[in-house]
N, C-alpha and C positions, 0 to 999 in steps of 0.2 A: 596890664599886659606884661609878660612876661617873656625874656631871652634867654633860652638854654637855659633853666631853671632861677634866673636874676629878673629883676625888677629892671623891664626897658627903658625907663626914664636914666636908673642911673644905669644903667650898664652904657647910653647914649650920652652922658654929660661927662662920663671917665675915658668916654672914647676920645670925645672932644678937646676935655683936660691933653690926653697924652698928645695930642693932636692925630692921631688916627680917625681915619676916615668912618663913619657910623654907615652901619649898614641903611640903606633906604629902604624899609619895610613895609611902608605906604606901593614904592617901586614895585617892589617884589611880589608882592600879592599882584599886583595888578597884571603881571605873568600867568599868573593861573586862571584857568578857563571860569566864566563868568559862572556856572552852573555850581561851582567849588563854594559852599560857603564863606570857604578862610580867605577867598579873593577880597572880603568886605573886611577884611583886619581892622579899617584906617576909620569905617564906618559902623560904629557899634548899632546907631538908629534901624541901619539895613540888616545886620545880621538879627537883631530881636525883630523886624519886620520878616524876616526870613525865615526864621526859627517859628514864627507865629502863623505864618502863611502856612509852613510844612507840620502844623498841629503840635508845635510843642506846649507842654503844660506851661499856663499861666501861673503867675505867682513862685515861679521857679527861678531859680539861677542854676545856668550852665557855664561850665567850661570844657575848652575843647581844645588840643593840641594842633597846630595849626605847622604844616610841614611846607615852610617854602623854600623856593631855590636858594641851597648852600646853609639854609637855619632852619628853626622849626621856633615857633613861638607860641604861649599860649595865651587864651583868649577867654576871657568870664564875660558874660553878662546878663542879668537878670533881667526876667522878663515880668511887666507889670501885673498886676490882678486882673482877673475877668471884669468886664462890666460890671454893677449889680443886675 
């Protein structure tokens, strides 16, 4: 996952370093109306459950820009193979 084009892990452990407060992005999505895919940031199993529910191709990896309150983040995940 990704912050304003960084890598959320470090862009959250340099916050931490300076001692600035990290944004809660787990929080934040959870602002957004349940029907938003990007509500399930925190939850990759639900967004590829999501994604597969609403027909997307199997065997694929998506990413998607993910616009919450005050940030916008992005979000990959791939989804497994079809059945045989």
């Amino acid at each position: 996952m990704t912050l304003d084009g960084h890598d959320l892990e470090a862009v959250l452990s340099n916050a931490t370093e300076l001692g600035s407060a990290a944004p809660d992005v787990c929080g934040l999505a959870a602002e957004l109306p349940t029907d938003n895919i990007c509500s399930l940031v925190c939850d990759p199993d639900a967004i590829k459950a999501r994604l597969i529910d609403q027909g997307a191709a199997q065997g694929t990896c998506y990413e998607m820009l993910c616009a919450l309150p005050g940030l916008s983040v992005t979000v990959g995940v791939c989804l497994p193979p079809p059945p045989p």
